[in-house]
Jmol script that loads the backbone (N, CA, C; Angstrom):
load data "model"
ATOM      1  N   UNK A   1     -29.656   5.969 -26.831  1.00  0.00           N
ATOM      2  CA  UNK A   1     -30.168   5.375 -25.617  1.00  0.00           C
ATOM      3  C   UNK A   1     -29.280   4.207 -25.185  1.00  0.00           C
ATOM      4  N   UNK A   2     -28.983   3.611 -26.018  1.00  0.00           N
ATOM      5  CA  UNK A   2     -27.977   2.586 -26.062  1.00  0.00           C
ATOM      6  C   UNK A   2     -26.551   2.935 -25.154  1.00  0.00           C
ATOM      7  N   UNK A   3     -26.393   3.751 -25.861  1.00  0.00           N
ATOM      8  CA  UNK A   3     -24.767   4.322 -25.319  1.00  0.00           C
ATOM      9  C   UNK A   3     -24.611   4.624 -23.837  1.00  0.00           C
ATOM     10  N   UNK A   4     -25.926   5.583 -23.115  1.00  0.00           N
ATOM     11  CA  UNK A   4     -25.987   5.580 -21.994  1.00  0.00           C
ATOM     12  C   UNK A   4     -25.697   4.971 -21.095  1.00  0.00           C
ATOM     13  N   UNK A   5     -26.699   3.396 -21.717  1.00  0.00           N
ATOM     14  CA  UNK A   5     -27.039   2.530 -20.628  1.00  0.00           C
ATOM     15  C   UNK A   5     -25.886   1.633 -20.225  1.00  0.00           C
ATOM     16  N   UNK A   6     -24.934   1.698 -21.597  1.00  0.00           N
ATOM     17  CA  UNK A   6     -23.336   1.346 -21.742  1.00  0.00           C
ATOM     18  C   UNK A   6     -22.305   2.459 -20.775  1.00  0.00           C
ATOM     19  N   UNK A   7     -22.380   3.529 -20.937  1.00  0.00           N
ATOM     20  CA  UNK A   7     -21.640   4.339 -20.172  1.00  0.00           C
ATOM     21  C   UNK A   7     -22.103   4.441 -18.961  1.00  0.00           C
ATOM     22  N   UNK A   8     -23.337   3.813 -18.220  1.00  0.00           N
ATOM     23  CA  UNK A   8     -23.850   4.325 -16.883  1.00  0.00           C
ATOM     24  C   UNK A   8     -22.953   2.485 -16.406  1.00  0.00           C
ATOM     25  N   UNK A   9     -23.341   1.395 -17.108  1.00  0.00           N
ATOM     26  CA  UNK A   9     -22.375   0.202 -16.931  1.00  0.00           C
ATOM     27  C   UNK A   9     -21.290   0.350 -16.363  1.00  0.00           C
ATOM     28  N   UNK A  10     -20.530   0.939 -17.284  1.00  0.00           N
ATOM     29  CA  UNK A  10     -18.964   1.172 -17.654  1.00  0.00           C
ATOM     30  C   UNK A  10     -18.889   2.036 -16.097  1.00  0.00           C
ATOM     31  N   UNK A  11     -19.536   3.199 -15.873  1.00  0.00           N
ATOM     32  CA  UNK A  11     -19.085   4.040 -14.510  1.00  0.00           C
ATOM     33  C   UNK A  11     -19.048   3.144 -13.270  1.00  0.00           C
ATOM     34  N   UNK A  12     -20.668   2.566 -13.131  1.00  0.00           N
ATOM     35  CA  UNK A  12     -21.006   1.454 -11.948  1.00  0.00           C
ATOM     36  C   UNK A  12     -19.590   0.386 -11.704  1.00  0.00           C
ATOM     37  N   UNK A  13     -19.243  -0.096 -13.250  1.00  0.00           N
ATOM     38  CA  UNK A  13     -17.943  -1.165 -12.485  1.00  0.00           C
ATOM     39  C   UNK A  13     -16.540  -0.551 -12.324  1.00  0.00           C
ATOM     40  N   UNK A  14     -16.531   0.955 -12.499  1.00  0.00           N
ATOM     41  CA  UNK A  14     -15.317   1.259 -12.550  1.00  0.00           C
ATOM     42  C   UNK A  14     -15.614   1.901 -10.798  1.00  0.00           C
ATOM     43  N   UNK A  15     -16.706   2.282 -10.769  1.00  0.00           N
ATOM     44  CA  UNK A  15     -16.834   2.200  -8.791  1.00  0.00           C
ATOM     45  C   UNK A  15     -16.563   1.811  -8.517  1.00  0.00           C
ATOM     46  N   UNK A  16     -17.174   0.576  -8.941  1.00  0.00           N
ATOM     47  CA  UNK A  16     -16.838  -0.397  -7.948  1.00  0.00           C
ATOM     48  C   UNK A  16     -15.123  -1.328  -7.616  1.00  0.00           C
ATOM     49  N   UNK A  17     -14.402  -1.067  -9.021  1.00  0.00           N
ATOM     50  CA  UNK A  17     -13.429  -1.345  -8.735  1.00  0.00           C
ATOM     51  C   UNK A  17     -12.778  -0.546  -7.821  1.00  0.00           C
ATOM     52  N   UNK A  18     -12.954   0.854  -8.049  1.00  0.00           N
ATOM     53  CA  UNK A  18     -12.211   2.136  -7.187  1.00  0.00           C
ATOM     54  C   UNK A  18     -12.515   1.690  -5.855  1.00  0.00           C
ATOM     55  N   UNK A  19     -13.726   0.935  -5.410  1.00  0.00           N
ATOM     56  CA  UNK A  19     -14.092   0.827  -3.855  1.00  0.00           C
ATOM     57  C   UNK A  19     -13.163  -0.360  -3.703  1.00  0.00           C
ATOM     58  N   UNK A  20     -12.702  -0.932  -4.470  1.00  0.00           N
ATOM     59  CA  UNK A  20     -12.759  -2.591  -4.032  1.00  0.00           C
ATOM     60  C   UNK A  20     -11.072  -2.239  -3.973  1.00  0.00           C
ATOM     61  N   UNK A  21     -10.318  -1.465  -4.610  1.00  0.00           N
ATOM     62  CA  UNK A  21      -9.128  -1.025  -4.502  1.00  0.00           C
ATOM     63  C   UNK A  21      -8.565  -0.089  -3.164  1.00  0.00           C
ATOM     64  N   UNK A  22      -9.554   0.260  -3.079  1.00  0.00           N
ATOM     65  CA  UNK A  22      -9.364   1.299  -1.999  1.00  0.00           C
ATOM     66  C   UNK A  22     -10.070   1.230  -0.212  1.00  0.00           C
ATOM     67  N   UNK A  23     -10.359  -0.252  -0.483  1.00  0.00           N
ATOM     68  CA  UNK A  23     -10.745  -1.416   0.450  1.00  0.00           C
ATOM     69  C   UNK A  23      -9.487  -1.924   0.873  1.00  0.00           C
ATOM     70  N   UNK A  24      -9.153  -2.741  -0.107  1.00  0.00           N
ATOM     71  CA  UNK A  24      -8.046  -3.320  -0.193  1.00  0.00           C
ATOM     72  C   UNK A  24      -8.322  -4.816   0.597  1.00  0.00           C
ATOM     73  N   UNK A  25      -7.309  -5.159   1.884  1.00  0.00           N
ATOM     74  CA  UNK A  25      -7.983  -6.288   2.784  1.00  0.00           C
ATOM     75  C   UNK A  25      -8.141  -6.113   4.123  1.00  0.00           C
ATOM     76  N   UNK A  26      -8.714  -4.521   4.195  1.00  0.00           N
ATOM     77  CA  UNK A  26      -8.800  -4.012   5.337  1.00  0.00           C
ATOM     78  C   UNK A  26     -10.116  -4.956   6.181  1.00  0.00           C
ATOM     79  N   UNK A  27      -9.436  -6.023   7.045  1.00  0.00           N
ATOM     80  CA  UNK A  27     -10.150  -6.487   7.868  1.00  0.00           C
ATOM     81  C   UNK A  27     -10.028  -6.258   8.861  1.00  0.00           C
ATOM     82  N   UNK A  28     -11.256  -6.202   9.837  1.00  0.00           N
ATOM     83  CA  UNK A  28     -11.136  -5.594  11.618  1.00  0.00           C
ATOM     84  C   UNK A  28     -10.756  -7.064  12.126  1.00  0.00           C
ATOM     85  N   UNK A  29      -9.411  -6.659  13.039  1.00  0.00           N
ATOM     86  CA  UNK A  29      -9.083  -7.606  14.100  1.00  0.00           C
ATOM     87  C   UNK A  29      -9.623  -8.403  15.241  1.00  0.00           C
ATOM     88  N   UNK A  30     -10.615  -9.464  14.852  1.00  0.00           N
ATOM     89  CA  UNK A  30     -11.349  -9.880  15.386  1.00  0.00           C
ATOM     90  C   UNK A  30     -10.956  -9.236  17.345  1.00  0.00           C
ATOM     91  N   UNK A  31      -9.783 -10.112  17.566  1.00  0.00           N
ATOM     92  CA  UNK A  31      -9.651  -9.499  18.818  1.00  0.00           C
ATOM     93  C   UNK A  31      -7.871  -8.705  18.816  1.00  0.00           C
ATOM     94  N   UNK A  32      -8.594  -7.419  19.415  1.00  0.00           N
ATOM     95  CA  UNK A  32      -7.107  -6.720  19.155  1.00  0.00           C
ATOM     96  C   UNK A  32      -6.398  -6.394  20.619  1.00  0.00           C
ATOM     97  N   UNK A  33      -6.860  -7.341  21.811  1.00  0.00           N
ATOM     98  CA  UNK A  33      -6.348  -6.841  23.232  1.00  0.00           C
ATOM     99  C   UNK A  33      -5.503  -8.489  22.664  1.00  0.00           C
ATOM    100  N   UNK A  34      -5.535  -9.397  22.129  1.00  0.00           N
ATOM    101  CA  UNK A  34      -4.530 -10.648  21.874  1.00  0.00           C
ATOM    102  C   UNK A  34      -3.649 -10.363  21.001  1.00  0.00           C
ATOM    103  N   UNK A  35      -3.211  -9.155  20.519  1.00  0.00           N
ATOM    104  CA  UNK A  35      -1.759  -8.896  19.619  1.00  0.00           C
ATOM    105  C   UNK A  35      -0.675  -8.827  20.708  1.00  0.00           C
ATOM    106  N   UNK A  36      -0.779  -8.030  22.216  1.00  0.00           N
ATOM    107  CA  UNK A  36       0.481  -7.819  22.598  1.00  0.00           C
ATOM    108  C   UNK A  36       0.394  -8.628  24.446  1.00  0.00           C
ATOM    109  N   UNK A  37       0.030  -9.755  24.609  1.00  0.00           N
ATOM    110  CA  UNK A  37      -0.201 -10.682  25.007  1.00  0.00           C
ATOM    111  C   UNK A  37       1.026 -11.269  25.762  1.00  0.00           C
ATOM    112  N   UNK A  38       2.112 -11.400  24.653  1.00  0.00           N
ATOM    113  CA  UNK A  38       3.513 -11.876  24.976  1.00  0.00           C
ATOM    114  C   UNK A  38       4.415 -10.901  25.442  1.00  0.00           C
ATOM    115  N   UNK A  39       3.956  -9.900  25.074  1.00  0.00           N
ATOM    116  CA  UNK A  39       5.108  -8.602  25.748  1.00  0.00           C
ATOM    117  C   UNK A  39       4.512  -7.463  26.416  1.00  0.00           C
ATOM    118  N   UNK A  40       5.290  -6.997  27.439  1.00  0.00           N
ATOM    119  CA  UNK A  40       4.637  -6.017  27.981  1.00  0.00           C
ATOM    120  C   UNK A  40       4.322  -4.918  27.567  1.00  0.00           C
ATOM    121  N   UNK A  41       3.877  -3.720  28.067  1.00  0.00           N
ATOM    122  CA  UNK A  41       3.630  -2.170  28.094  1.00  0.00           C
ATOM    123  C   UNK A  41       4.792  -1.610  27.798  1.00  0.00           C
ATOM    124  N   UNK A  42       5.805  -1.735  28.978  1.00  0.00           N
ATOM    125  CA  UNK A  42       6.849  -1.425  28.337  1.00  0.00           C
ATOM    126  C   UNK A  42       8.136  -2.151  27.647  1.00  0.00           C
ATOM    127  N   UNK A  43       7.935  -3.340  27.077  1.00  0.00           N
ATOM    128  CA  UNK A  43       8.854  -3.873  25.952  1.00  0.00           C
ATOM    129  C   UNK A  43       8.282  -3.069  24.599  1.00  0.00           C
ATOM    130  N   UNK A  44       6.994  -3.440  24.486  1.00  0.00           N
ATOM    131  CA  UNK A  44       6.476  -2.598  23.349  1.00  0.00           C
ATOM    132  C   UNK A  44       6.880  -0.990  23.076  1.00  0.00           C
ATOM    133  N   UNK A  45       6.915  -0.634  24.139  1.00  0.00           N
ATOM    134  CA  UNK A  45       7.190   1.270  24.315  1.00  0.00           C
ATOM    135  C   UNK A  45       8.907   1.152  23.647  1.00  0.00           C
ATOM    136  N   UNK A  46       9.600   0.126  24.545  1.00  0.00           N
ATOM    137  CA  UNK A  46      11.237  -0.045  23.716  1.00  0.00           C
ATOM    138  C   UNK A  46      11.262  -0.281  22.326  1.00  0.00           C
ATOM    139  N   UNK A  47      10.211  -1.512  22.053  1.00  0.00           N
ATOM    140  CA  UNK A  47      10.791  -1.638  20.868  1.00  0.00           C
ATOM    141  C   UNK A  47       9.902  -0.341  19.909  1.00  0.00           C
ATOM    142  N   UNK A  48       9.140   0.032  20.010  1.00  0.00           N
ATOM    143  CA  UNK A  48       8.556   1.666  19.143  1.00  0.00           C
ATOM    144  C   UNK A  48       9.494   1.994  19.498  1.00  0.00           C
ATOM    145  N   UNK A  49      10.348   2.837  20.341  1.00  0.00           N
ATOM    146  CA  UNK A  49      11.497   3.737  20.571  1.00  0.00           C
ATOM    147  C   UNK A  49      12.558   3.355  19.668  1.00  0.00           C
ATOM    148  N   UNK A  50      13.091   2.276  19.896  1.00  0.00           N
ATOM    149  CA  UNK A  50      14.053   1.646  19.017  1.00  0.00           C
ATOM    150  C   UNK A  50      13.533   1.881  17.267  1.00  0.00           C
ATOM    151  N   UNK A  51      12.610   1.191  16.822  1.00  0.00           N
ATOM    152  CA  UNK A  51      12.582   1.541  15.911  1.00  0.00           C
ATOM    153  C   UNK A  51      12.293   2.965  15.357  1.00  0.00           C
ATOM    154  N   UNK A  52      11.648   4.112  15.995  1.00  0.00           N
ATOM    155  CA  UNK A  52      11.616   5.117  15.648  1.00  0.00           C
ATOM    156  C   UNK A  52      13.017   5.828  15.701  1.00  0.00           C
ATOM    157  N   UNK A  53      14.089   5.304  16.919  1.00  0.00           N
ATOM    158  CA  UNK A  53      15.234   5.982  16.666  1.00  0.00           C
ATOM    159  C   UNK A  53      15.932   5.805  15.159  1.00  0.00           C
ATOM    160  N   UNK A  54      16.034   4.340  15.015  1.00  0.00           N
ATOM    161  CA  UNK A  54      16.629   3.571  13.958  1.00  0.00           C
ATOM    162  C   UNK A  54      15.986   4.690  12.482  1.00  0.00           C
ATOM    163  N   UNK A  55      14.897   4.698  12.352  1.00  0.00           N
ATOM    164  CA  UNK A  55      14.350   5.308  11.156  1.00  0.00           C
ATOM    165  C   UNK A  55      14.705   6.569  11.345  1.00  0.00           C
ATOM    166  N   UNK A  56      14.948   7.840  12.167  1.00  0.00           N
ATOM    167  CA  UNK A  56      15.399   8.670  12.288  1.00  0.00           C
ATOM    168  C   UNK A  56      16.697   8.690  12.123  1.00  0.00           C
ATOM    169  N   UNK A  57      17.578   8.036  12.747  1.00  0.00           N
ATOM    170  CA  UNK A  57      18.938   7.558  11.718  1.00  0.00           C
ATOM    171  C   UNK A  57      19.133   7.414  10.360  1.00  0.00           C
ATOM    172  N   UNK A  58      18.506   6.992   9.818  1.00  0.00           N
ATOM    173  CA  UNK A  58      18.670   6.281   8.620  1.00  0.00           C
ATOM    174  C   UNK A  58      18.055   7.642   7.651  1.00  0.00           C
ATOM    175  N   UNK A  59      16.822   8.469   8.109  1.00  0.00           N
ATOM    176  CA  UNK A  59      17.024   9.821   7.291  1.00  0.00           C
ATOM    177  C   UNK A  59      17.983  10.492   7.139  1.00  0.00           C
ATOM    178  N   UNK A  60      18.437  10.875   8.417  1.00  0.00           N
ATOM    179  CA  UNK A  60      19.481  12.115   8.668  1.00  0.00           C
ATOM    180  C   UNK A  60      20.495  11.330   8.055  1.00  0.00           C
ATOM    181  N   UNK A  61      21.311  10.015   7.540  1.00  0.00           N
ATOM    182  CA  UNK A  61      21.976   9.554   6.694  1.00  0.00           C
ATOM    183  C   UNK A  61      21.743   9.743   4.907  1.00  0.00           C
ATOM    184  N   UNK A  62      20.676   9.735   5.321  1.00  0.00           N
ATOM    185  CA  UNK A  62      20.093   9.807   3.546  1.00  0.00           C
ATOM    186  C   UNK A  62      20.066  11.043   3.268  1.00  0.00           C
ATOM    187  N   UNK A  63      19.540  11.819   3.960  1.00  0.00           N
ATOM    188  CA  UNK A  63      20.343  13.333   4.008  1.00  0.00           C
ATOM    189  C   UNK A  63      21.862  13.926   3.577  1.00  0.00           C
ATOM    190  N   UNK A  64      22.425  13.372   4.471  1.00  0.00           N
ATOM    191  CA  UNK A  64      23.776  13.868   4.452  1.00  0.00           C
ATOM    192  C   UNK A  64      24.501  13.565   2.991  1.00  0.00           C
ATOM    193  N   UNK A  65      23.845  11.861   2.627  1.00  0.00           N
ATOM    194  CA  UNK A  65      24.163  11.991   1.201  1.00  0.00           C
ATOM    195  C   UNK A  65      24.006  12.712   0.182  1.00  0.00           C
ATOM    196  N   UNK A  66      22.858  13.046   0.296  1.00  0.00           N
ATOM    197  CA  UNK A  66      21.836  13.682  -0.663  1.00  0.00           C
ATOM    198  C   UNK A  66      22.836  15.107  -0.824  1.00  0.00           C
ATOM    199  N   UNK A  67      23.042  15.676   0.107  1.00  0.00           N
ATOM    200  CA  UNK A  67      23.318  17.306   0.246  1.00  0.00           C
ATOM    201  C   UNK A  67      25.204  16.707   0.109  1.00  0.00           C
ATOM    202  N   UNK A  68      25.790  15.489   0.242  1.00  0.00           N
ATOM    203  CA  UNK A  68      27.080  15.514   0.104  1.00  0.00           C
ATOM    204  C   UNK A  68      27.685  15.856   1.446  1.00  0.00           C
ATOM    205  N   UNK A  69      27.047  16.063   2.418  1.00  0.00           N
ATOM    206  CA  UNK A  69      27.723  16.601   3.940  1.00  0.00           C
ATOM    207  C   UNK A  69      28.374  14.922   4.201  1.00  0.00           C
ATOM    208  N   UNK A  70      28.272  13.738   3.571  1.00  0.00           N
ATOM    209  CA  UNK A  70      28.818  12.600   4.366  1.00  0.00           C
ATOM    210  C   UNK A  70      30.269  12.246   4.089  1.00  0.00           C
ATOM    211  N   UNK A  71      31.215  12.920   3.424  1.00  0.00           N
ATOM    212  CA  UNK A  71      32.525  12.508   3.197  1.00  0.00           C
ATOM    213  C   UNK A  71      33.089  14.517   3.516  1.00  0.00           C
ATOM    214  N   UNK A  72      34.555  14.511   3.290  1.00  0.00           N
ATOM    215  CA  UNK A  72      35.062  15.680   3.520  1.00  0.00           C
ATOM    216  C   UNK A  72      35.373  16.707   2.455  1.00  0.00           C
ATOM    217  N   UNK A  73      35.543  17.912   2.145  1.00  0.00           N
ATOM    218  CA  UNK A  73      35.548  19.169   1.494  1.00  0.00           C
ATOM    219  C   UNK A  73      36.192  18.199   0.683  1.00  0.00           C
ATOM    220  N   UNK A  74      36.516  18.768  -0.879  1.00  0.00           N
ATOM    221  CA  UNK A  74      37.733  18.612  -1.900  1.00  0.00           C
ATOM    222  C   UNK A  74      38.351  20.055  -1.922  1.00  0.00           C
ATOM    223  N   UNK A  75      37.251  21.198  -1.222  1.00  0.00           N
ATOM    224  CA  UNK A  75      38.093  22.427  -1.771  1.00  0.00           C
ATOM    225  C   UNK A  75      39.503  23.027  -0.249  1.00  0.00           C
ATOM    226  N   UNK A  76      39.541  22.012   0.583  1.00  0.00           N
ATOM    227  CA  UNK A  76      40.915  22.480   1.434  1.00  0.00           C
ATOM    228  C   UNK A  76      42.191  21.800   0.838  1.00  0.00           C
ATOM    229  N   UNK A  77      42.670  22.746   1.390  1.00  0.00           N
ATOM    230  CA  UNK A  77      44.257  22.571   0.598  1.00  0.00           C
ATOM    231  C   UNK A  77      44.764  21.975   1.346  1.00  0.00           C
ATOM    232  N   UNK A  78      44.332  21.228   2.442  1.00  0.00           N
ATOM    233  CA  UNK A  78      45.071  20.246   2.818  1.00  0.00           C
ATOM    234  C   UNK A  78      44.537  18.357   2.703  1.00  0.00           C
ATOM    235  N   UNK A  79      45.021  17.578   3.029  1.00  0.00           N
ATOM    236  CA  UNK A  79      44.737  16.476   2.516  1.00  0.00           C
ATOM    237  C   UNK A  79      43.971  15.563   3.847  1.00  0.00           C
ATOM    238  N   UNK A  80      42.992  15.559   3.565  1.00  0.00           N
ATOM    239  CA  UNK A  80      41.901  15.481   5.019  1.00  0.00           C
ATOM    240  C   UNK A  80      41.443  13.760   4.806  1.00  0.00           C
ATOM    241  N   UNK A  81      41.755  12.315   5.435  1.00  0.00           N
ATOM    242  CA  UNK A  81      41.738  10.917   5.248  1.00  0.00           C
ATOM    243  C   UNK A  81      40.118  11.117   5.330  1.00  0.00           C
ATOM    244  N   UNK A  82      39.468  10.225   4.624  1.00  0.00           N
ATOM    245  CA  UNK A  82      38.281  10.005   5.225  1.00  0.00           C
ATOM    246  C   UNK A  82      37.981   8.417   4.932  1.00  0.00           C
TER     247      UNK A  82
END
end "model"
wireframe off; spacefill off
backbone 0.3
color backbone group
C-alpha cells in the first residue's frame, strides 16, 4: 500500500515537471498590435524577405558542401583554379 502511494507521488511530480517543461515561458503578449509600431507593413514584409532569402542561401551552401558540389572535379585531366 505503501509503494503505491509512493509511485502515484513520484508520477504526479514527474507531470508536473513534463507540464512545467513543456510550458516553458510561454507568456501571452500583453499587447501584440505595439511590436511593429516603428516600422511599417512593408519594411517588415522586406525584412521577412531578406531574411528568408538569406536562410535559403545559407542551405543550398550547406548543401553543396555536404554533397562536395562546392569546389571543382579532381577527376579532369586538366588543371581547373578554384
Amino acid at each position: 500500500m505503501r509503494k503505491s502511494t509512493i509511485a502515484k507521488s513520484i508520477s504526479i511530480a514527474a507531470l508536473g515537471a513534463l507540464t512545467a517543461l513543456a510550458s516553458g515561458c510561454a507568456a501571452t503578449d500583453p499587447s501584440p498590435s505595439m511590436t511593429s509600431l516603428g516600422r511599417s507593413d512593408s519594411e517588415l514584409a522586406r525584412t521577412y524577405t531578406i531574411a528568408s532569402d538569406e536562410n535559403i542561401r545559407q542551405i543550398i551552401d550547406d548543401l553543396d558542401r555536404a554533397f562536395y558540389t562546392d569546389r571543382p572535379s579532381r577527376l579532369s585531366p586538366m588543371a581547373i583554379p578554384h
